[in-house]
VOGU-3710 file (C-alpha; in Angstrom, 3 decimals, decimal comma):
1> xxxxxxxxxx> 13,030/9,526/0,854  9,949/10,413/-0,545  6,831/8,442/-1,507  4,165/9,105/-4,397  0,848/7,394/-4,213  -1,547/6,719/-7,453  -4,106/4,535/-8,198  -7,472/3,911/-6,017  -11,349/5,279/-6,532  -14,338/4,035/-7,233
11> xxxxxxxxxx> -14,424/-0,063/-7,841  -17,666/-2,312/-7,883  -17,815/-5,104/-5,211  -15,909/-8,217/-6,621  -14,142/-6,113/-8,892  -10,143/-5,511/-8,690  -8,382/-2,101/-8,036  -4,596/-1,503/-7,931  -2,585/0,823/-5,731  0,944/2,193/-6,622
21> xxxxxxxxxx> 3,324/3,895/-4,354  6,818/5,122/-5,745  9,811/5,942/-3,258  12,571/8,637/-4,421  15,649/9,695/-2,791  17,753/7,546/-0,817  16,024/4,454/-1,831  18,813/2,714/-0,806  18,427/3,045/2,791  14,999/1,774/2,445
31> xxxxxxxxxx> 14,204/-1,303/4,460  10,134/-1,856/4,255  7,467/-0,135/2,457  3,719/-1,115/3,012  0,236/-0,511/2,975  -1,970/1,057/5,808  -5,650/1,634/5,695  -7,783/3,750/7,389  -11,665/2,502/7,111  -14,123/5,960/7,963
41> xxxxxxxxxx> -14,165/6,938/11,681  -11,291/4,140/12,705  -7,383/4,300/12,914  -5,081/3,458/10,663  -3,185/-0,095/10,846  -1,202/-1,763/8,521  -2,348/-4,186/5,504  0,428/-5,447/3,832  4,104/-5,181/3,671  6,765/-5,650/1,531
51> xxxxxxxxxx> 10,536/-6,205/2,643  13,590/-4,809/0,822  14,590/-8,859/0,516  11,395/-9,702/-0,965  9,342/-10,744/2,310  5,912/-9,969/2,666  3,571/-10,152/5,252  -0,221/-9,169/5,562  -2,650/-8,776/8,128  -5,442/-11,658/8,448
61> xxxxxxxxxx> -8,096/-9,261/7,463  -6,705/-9,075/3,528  -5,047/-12,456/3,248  -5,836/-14,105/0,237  -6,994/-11,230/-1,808  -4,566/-8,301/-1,399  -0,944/-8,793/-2,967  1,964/-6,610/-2,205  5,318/-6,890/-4,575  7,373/-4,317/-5,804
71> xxxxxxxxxx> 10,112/-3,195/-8,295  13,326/-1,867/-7,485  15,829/0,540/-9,750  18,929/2,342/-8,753  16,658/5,345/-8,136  13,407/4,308/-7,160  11,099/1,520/-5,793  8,005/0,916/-6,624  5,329/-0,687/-4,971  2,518/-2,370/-6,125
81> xxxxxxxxxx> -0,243/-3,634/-3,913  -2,888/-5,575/-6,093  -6,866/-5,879/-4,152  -9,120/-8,152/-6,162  -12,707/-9,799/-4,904  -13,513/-6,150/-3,366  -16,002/-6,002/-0,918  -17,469/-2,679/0,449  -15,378/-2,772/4,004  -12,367/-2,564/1,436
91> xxxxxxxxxx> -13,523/0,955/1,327  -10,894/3,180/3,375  -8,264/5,757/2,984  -4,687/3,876/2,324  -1,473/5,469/3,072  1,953/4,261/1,359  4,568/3,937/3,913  8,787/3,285/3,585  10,666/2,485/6,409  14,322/3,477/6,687
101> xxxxxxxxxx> 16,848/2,919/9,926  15,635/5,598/12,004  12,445/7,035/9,411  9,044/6,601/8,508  7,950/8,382/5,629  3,831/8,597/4,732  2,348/9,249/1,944  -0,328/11,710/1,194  -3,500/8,648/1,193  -5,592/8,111/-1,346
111> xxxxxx> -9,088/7,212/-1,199  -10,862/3,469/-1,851  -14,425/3,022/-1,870  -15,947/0,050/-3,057  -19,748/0,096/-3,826  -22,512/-0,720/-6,319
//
């Protein structure tokens, strides 16, 4: 499997900003893909996930304005994670993860800041 990140940059506070991550390969096997961030000078953890039956979680800290859903194809999944109402301690690296059996593949981050 591998992933393909697009989307994030430069967004004003309370504006929206959309993230896209595409798996290829052996999309199949894929079980989870998600969302980490990694704010300047902390670690990474995980914002939102998506499950390959639909289930999504999300950590406290983005609840109510980050959305995580995604499209499937024989080939590929896609995943879409949605941020509106930014605020400036949106700003952070964010790394696409998918989640096979016995895997974890990352993504290459791409970079979010949020500021007037």
């Amino acid at each position: 499997v591998q992933v393909v990140e697009s989307g994030g940059g430069l967004a004003q506070p309370g504006g929206s900003l959309n993230l896209s991550c595409t798996a290829s390969g052996t999309v199949f096997s894929i079980r989870a893909m998600g969302w980490y961030r990694q704010p300047p000078g902390k670690q990474r953890w995980l914002a939102a996930v998506i499950h390959s039956d639909g289930y999504t979680d999300y950590v406290d800290a983005v609840k109510g304005w980050f959305t995580i859903s995604k499209d499937s194809s024989q080939d590929t999944m896609t995943v879409l994670l949605q941020m509106h109402n930014l605020k400036p301690e949106v700003t952070a690296v964010y790394y696409c993860m998918a989640d096979s059996p016995h895997t974890r593949v990352w993504g290459q981050g791409t970079q979010v800041t949020v500021s007037s």
